[in-house]
N, C-alpha and C positions, 0 to 999 in steps of 0.2 A: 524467360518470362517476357510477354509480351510487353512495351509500353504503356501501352492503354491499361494492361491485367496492373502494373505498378502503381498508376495514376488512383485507379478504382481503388486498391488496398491503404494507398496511404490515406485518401479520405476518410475510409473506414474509419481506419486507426485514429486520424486527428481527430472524426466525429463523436467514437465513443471516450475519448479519454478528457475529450468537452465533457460529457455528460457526467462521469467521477469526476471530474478535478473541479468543477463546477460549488460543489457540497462537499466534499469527504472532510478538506480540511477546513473546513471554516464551521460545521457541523455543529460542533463545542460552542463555539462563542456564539451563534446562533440558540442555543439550547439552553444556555445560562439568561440570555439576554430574554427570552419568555419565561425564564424562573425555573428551570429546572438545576436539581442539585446536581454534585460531582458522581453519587452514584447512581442518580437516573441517567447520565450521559454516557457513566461507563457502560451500564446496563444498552442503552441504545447504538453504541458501537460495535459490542460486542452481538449484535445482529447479521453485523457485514460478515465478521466469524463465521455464526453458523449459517450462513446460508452457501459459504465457502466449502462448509462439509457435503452441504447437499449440492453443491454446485457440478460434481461430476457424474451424480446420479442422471443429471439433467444435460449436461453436454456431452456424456459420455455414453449414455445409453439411448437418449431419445434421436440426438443428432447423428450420433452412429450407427444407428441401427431404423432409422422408422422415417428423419425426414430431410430433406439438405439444411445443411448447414447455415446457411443464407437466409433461410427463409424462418429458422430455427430463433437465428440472430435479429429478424425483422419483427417478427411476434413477441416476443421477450420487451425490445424495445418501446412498442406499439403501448403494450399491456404497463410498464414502467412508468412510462409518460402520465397515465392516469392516474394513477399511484402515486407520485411526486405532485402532481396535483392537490389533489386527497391531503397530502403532505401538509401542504401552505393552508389549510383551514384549521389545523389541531393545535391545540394547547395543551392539552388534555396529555399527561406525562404514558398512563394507560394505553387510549386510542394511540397513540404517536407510537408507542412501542411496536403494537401488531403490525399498523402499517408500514413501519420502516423496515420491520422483516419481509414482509410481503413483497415490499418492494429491492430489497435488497436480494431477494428467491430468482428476483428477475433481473437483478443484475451482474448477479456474482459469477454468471454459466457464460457472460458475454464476453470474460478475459478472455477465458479459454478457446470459445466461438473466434474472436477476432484472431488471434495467432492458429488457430486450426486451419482457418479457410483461407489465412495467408499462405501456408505453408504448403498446404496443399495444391496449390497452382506457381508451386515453384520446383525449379531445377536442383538448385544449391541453395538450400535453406540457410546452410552456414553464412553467406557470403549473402547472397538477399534479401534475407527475414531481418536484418537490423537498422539498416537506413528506413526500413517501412515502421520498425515498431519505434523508433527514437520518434518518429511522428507523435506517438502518442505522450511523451517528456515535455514535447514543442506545444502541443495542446493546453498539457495542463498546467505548463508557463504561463500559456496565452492566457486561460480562461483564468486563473489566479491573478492576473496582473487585472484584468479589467476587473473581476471583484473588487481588489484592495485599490484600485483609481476609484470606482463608482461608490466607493461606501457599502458594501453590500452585506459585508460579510456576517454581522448578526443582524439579516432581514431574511424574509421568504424568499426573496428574489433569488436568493442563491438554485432554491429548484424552481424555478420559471425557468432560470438558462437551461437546468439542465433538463427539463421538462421539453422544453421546444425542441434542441438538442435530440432528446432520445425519439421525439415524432418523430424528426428529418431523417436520424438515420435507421428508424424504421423501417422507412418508405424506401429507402436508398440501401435496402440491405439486397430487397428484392430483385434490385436492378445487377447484383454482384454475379463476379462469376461463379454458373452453376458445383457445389462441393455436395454432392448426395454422397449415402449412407457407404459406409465401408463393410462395416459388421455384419456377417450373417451367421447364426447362428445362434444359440444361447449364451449367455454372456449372465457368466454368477457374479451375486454382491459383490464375494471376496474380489473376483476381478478388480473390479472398479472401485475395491475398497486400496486395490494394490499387492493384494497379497502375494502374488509372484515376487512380488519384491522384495520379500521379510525375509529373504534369504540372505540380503545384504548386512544383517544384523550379524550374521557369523563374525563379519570382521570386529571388530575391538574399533577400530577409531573413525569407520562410518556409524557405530553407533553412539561414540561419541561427538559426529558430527549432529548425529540427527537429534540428539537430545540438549545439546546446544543450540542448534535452529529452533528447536522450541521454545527454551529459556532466552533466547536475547530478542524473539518476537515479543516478549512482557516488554522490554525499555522503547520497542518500537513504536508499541499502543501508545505508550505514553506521549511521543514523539506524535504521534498524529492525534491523537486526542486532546491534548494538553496544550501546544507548544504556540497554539493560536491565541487562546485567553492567557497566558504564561506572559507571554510579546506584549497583549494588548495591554494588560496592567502593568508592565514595567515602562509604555511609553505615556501610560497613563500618569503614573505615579510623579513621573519625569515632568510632564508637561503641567498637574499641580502645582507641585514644586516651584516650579518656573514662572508662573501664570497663579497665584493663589486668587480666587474667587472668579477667575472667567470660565466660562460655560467650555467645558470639552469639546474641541473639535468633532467634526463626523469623521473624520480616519485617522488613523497614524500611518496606513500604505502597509499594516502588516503582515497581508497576502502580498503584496509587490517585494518585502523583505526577504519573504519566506519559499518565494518562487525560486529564487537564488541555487535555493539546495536542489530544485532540479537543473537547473544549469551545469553544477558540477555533477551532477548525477551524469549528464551528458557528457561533459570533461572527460569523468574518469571512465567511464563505461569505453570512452576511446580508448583510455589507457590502458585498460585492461589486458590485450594483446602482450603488449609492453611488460610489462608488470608479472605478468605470469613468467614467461619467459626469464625473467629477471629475481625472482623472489619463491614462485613454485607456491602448489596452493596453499599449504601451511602455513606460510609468513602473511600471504594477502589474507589469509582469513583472520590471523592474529593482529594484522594492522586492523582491519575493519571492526573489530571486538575494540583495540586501543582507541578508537576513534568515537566508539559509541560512551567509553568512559569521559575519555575526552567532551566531547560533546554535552555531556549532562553538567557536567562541573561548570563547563562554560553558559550555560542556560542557568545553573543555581545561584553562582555569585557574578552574572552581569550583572548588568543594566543599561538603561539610555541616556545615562550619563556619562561619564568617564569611562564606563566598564562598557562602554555598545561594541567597542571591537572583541568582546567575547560573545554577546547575544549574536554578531555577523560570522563567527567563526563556529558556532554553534550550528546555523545555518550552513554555511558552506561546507560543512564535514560531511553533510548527507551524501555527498557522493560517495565518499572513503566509505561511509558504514554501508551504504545499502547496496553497493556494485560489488567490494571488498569480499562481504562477506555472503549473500543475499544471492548476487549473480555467480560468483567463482564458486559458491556452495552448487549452482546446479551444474557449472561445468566440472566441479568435482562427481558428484550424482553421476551425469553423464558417462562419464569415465570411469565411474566403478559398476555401472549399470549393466553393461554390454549391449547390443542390439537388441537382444530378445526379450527384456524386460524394461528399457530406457523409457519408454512412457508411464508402465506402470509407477517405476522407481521418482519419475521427480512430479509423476499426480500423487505420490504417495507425501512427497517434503511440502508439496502444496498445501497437501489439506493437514497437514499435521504444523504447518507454520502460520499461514493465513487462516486458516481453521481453529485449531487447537490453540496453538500459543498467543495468538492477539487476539483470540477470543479473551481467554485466561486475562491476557494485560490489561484488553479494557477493561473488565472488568475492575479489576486491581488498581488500576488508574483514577478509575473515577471515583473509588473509596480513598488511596491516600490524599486526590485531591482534597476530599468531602470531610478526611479527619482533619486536615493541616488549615481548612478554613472556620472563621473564624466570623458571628456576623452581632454588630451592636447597634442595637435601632435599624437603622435603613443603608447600614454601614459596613459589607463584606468583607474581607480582608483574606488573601492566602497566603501561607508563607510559602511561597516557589521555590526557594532553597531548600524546604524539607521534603518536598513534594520531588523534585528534582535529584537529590541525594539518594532516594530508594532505586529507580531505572540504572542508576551509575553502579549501585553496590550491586543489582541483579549482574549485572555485565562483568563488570571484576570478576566474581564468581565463575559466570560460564569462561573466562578467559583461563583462570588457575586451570579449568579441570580440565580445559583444550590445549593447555599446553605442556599439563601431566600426561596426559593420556592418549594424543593425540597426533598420528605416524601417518606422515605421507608415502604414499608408496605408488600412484598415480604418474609420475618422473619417469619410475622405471618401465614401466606397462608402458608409457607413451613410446618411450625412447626403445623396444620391442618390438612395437608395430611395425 
């Protein structure tokens, strides 16, 4: 691959992952802070979900078969940017819901868009396609870190950024190198639903892998949903406490806390190599599962007092859970896939995890939020420990029945080849 073709993809990448990382996790505390409850937020994440299901009806069939890819990616963004606009006018719990589906119809085709059109102008995907996509890790550092400096995080401004953001790389899509259509010919739902790949369910413990991917997407939602207003009231509580009767700060920096966990998200993702080699995918994905228990426990009984080294440990584990399990889940896929179905097979863990299962979570999320809150006069109160106790026991759960049921045999196929 060319230099200049390098240069071109990693802006890509940094650009759109500006544009998510901008809103996704700050969303929640944004969404409380105009009054809405825990399950109109669940109800409002759980958008990103479904538009995850339809997201390969639209990169899958329009982009492959009718127009490039580029220009696919450029339109989408164009149409988004207005939409996120749209956005910053509504209060309104109704209006806000349609348009964030709408908007999210046109964002959810762009993963897949960015890593297609990467891939596509490369030699050795293995060995190229990752220094370009960790761009997009380093992005949604960036754009988190400048939220939680500027105070941003429950104001509109969070889609202004990402608003501009999706104009620029609109405009800069069309400049990308050209990736027209591959597909000719008819192309059925079931295709694009995956269905070549429901063959993989014969095995016994890829389908206990995939019914696990779906159960531990529920503690994920939470994790993105939750984990922002979660922070902001424990440094709230803290900073009472400390200060009785002075007026709250404009931040406590807990987008700058929270970036953290893509830091290690980067860490581990290096480690990965390492780690497989060393452990095989059945222990990294049992670590990754330990970590998500972990993790919850540590977000239930911190705080920002004595207990902050559990709220930063809490944080820093996102790398264990989401490379662990999340990324070795599709180089397991990968590897039970074989060539002739390996796209179908890990668009099929897509839309059944980002789709299906943190559809499910948000939802679920923003009800135990909504039951475990509590509100007196002008006076809210959640209890984060109960709220945080349910994502922990979901995980347990899928952990018991991943490590009943659940046989590597991927070692020996490799060591075959």
């Amino acid at each position: 691959m060319k230099s200049t073709t390098r240069v071109q993809l990693s802006v890509m990448m940094f650009l759109q992952f500006v544009v998510w990382g901008a809103w996704y996790g700050q969303l929640s505390k944004y969404l409380f802070a105009i009054g809405f409850d825990g399950g109109q937020v669940g109800n409002i994440y759980a958008t990103f979900s479904i538009a995850m299901i339809f997201s390969p009806f639209i990169a899958g069939m329009i982009a492959d078969r009718f127009f490039a890819a580029q220009k696919v990616l450029g339109v989408l963004n164009i149409a988004g940017a207005g939409l996120l606009f749209l956005l910053t006018r509504i209060t309104d719990y109704n209006t806000f819901y349609w348009v964030m589906l709408l908007y999210c119809l046109t964002f959810a085709p762009t993963i897949a868009l960015t890593s297609s059109i990467s891939m596509r102008q490369m030699v050795n995907p293995e060995k190229e396609f990752p220094p370009i996509r960790v761009l997009g890790t380093v992005a949604w550092i960036a754009v988190t870190n400048l939220v939680g400096y500027m105070g941003w995080g429950d104001k509109s401004t969070i889609f202004y950024v990402s608003m501009v953001t999706a104009a620029v790389i609109g405009l800069y899509s069309f400049t990308l190198p050209d990736t027209p259509p591959t597909v000719k010919g008819p192309v059925s739902f079931g295709q694009v639903l995956g269905k070549d790949a429901f063959v993989l369910f014969k095995d016994r413990s890829f389908a206990i892998f995939f019914l696990s991917s779906v159960l531990i997407c529920i503690p994920l939602s939470f994790y993105y949903a939750m984990a922002n207003p979660a922070l902001t009231d424990a440094y709230k509580d803290a900073f009472v406490a400390a200060h009785p009767g002075q007026a709250l700060p404009n931040t406590f920096f807990v987008e700058n806390k929270m970036s953290l966990g893509q830091a290690s998200e980067v860490f581990f993702m290096l480690m990965l190599p390492f780690a497989y080699k060393r452990f095989g995918i059945k222990w990294m994905l049992i670590l990754g599962l330990l970590a998500w228990i972990t993790r919850f426990l540590c977000f239930g009984y911190g705080n920002a007092n004595a207990g902050e080294w559990m709220l930063f440990a809490g944080i820093l584990l996102h790398g264990i859970c989401y490379d662990f399990f999340f990324v070795s889940g599709m180089i397991y896929t990968d590897l039970k896939a074989g060539d002739k179905i390996k796209s179908q097979a890990q668009g099929l863990i897509s839309l059944a995890t980002y789709g299906l299962g943190m559809g499910i979570g948000s939802i679920i999320s923003g009800y135990v939020q909504k039951m475990y809150t509590t509100t007196n006069g002008a006076t809210t109160v959640t209890n984060w420990t109960n709220v945080w106790l349910v994502p922990a026991g979901i995980a347990a759960v899928v952990l018991v029945l991943f490590v009943l049921f659940f046989k590597d045999n991927t070692r020996t196929k490799t060591a075959t080849v």
